[in-house]
The first five atom37 places (N, CA, C, CB, O) and aatype in JSON, in Angstrom:
{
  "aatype": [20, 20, 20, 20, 20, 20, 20, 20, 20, 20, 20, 20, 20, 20, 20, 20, 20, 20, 20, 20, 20, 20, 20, 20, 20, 20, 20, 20, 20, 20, 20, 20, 20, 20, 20, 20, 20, 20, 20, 20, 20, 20, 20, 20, 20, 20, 20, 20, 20, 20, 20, 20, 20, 20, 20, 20, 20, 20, 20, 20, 20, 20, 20, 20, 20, 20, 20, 20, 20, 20, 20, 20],
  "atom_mask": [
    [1, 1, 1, 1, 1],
    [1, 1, 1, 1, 1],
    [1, 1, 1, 1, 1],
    [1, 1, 1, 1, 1],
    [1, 1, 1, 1, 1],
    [1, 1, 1, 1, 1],
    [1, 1, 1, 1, 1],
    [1, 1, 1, 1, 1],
    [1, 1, 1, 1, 1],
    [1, 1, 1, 1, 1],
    [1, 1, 1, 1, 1],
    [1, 1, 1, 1, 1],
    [1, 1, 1, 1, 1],
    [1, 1, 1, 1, 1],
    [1, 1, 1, 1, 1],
    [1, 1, 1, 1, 1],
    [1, 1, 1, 1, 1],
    [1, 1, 1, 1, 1],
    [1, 1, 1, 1, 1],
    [1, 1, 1, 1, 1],
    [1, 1, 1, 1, 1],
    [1, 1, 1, 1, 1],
    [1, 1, 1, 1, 1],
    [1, 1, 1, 1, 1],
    [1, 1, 1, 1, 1],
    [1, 1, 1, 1, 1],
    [1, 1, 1, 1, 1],
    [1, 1, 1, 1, 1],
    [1, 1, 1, 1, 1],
    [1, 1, 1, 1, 1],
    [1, 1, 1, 1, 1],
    [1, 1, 1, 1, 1],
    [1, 1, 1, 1, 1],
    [1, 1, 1, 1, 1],
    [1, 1, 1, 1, 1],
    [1, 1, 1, 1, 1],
    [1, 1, 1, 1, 1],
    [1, 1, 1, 1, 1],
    [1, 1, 1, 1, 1],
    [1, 1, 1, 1, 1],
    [1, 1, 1, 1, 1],
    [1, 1, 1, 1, 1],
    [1, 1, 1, 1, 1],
    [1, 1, 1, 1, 1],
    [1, 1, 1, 1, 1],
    [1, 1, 1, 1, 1],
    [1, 1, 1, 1, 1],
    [1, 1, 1, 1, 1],
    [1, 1, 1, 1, 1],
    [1, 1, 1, 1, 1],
    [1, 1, 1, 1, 1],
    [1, 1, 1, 1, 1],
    [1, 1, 1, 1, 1],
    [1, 1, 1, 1, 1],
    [1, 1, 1, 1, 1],
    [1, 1, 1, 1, 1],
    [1, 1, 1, 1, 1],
    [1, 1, 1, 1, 1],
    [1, 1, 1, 1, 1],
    [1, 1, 1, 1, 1],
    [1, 1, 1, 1, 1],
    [1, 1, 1, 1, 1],
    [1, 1, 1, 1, 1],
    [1, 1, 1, 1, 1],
    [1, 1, 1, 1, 1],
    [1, 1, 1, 1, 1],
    [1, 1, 1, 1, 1],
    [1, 1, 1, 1, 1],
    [1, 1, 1, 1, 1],
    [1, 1, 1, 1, 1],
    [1, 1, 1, 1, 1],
    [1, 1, 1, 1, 1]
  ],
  "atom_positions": [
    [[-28.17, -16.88, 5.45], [-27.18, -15.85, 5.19], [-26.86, -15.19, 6.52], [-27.7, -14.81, 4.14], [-27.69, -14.94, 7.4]],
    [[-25.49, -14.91, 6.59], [-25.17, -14.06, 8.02], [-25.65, -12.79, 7.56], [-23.45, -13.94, 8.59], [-25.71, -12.3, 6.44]],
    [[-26.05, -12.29, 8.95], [-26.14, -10.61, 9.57], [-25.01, -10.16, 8.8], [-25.87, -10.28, 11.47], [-25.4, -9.63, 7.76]],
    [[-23.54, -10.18, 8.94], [-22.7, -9.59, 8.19], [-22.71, -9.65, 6.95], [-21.76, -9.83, 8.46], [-22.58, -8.47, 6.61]],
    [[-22.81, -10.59, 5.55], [-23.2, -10.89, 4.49], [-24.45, -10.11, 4.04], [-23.3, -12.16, 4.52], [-24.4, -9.53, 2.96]],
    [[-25.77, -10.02, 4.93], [-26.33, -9.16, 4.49], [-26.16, -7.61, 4.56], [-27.16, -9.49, 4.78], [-26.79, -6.81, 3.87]],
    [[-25.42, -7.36, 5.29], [-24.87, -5.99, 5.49], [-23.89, -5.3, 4.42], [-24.15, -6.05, 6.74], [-23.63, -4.14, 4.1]],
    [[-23.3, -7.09, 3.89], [-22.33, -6.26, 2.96], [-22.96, -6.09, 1.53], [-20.83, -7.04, 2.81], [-22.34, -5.31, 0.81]],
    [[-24.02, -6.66, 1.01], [-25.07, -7.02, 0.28], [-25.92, -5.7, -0.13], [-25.86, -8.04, 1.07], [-25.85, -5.14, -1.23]],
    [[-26.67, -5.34, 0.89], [-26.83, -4.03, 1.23], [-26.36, -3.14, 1.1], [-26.89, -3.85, 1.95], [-26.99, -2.28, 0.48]],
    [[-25.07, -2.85, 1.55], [-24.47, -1.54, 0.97], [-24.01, -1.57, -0.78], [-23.05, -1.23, 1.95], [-23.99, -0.7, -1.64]],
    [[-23.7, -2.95, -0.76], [-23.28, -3.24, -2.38], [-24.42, -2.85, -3.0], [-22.91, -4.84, -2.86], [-24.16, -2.17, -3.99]],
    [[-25.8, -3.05, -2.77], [-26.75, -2.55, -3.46], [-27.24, -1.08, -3.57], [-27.58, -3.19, -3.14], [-28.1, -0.61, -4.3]],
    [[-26.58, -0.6, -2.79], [-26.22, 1.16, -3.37], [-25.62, 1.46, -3.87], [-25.94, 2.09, -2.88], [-25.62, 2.67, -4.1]],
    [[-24.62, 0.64, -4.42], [-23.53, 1.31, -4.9], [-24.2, 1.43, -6.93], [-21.8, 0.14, -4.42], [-25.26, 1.0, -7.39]],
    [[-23.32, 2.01, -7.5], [-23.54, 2.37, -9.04], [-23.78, 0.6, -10.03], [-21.74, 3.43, -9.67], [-23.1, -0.38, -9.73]],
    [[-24.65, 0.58, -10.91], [-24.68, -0.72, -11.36], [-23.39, -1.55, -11.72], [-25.44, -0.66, -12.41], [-23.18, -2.76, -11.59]],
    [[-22.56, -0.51, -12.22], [-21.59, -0.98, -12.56], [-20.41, -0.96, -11.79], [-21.48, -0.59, -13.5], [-19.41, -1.41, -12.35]],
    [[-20.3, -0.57, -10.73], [-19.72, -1.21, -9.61], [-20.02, -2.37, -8.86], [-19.7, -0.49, -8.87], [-19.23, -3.13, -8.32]],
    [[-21.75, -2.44, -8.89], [-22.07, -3.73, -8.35], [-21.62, -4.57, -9.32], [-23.5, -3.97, -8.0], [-21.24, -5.66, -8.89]],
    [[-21.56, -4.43, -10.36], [-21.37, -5.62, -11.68], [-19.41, -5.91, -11.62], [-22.06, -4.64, -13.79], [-18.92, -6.93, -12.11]],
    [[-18.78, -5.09, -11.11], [-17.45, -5.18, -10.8], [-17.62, -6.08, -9.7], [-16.7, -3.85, -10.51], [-17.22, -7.24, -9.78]],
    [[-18.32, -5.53, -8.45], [-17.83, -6.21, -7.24], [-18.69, -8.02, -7.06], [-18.29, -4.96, -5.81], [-18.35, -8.94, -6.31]],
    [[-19.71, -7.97, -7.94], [-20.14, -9.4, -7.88], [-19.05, -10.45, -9.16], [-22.08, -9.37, -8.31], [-18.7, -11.61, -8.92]],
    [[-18.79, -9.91, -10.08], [-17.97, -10.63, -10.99], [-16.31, -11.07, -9.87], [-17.7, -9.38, -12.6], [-15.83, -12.2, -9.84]],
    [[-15.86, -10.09, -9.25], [-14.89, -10.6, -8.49], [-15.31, -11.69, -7.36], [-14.26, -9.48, -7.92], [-14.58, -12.65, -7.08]],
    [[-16.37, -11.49, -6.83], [-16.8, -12.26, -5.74], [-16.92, -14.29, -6.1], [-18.44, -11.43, -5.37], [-16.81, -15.36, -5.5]],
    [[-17.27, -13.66, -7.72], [-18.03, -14.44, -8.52], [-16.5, -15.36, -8.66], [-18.92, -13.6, -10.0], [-16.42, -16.5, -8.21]],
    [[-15.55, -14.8, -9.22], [-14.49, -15.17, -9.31], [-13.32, -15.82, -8.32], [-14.27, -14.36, -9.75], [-12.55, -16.76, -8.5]],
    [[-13.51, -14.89, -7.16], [-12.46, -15.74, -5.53], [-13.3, -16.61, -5.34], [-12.15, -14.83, -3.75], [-12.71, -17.69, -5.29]],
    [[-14.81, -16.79, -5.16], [-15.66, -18.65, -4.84], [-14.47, -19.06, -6.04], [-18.16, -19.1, -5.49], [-13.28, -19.2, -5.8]],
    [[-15.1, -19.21, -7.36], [-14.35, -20.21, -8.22], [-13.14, -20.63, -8.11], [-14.31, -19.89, -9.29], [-12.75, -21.76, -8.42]],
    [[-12.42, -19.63, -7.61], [-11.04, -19.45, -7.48], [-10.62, -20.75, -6.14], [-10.73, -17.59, -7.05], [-9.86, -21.71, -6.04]],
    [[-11.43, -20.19, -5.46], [-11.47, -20.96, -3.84], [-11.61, -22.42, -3.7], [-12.72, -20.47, -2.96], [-10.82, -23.25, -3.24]],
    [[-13.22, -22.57, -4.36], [-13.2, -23.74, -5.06], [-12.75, -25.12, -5.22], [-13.0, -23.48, -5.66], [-12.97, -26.25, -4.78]],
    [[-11.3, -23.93, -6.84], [-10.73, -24.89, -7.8], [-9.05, -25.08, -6.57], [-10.53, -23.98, -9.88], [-8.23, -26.0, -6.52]],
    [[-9.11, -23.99, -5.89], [-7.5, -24.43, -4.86], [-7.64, -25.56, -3.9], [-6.94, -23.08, -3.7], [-6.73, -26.34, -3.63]],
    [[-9.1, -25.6, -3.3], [-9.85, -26.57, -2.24], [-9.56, -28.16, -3.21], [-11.98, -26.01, -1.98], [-9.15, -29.26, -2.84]],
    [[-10.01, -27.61, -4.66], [-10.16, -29.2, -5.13], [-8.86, -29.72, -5.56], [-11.21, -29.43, -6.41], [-8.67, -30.93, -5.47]],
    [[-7.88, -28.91, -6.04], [-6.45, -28.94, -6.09], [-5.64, -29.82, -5.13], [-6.04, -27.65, -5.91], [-5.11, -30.93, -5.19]],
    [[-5.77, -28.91, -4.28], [-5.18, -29.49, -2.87], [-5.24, -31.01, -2.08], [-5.8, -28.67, -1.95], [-4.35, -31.77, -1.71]],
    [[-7.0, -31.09, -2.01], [-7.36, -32.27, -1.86], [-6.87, -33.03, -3.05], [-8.72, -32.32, -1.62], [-6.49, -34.15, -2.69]],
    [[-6.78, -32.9, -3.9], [-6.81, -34.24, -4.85], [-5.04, -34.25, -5.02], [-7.91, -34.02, -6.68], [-4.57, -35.16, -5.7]],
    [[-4.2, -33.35, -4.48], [-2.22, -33.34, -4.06], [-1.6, -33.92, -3.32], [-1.58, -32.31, -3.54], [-0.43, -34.28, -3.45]],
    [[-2.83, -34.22, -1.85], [-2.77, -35.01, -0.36], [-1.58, -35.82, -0.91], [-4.35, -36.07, 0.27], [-0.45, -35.35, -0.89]],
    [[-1.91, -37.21, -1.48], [-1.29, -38.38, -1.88], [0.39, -37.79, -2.07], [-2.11, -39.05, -3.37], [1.34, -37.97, -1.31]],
    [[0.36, -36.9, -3.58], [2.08, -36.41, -4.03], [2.35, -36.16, -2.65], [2.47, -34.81, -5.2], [3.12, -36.87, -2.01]],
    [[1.61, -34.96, -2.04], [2.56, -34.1, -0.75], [2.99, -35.03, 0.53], [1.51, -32.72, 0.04], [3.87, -34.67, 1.31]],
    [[2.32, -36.21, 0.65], [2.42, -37.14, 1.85], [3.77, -37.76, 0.94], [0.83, -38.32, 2.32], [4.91, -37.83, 1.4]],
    [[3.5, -38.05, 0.0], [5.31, -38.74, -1.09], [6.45, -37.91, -1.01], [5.22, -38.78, -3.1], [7.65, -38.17, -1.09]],
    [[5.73, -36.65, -0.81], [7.58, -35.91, -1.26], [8.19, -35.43, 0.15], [7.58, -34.07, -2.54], [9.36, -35.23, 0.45]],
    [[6.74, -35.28, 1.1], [7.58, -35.03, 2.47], [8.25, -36.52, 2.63], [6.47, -34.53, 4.0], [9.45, -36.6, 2.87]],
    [[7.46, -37.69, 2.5], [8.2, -39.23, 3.42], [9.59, -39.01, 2.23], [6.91, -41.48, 3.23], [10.66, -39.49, 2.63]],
    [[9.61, -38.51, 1.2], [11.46, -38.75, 0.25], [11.91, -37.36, 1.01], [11.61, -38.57, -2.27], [13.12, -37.4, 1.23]],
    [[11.48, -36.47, 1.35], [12.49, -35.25, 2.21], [12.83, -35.83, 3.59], [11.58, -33.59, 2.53], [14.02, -35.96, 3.88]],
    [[11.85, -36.21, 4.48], [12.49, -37.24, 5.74], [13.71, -38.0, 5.71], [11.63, -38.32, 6.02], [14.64, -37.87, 6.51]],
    [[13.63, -39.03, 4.46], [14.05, -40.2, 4.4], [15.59, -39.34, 3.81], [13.03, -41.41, 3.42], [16.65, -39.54, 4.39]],
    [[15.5, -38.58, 2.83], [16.65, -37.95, 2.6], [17.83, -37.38, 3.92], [16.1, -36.85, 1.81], [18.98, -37.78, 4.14]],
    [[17.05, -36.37, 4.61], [17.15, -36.12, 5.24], [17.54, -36.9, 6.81], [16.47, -35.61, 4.85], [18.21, -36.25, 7.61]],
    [[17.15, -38.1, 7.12], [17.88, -39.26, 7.88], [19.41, -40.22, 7.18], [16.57, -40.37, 8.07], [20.34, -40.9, 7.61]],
    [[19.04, -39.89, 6.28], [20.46, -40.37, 5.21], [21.33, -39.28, 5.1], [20.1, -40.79, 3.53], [22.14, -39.28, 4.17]],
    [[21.27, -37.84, 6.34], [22.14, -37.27, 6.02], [22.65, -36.5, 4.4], [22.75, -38.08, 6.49], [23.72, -36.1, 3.94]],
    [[21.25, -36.56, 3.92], [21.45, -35.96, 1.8], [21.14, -34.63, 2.3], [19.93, -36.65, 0.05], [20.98, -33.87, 1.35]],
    [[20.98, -33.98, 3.59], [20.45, -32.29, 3.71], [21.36, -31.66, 4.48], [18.94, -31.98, 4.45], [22.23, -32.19, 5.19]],
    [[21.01, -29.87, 4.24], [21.79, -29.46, 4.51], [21.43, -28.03, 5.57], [22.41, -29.46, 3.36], [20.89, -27.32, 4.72]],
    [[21.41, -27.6, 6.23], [20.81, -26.35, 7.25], [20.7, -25.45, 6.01], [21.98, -25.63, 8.74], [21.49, -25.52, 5.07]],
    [[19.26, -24.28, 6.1], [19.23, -23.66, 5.61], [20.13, -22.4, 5.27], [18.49, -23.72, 5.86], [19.96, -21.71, 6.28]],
    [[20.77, -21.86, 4.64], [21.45, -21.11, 5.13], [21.23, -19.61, 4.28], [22.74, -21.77, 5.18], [21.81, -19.26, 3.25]],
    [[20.07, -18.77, 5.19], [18.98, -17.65, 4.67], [19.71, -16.57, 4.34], [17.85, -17.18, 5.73], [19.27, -15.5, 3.92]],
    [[21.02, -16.92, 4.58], [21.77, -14.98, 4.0], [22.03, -15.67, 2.7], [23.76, -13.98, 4.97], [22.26, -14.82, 1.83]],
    [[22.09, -16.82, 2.27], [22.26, -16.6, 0.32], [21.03, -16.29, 0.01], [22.72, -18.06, -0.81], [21.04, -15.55, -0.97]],
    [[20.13, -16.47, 0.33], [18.65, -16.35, -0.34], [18.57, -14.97, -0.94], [17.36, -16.53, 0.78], [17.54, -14.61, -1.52]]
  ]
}
């Protein structure tokens, strides 16, 4: 465990039970959270390498167009 981790550990353990029980259920929750986006992502590689090579390929065929950020 880092020096900082235990520091933050520490003060969390002063705090009221039920704040610690707030602040570990969230903690508990961004890992899972973190996780399930890590395993997401990795397992998208394949689509996202497909839809950039069809935006290229579009895009050399002249099918695109400059962004143009004042309609947005």
């Amino acid at each position: 465990m880092t020096k900082l981790l235990e520091e933050a550990f520490k003060k969390a353990s002063e705090l009221p039970e039920t704040d610690q029980d707030t602040l570990a259920k969230w903690l508990l929750e961004e890992l899972r959270s973190e996780r399930q986006w890590e395993s997401m992502f990795a397992e998208s590689q394949d689509v996202l390498d497909r839809l950039a090579d069809q935006a290229l390929d579009a895009h050399k065929r002249g099918k695109t167009k400059p962004m143009d950020f004042e309609r947005l």
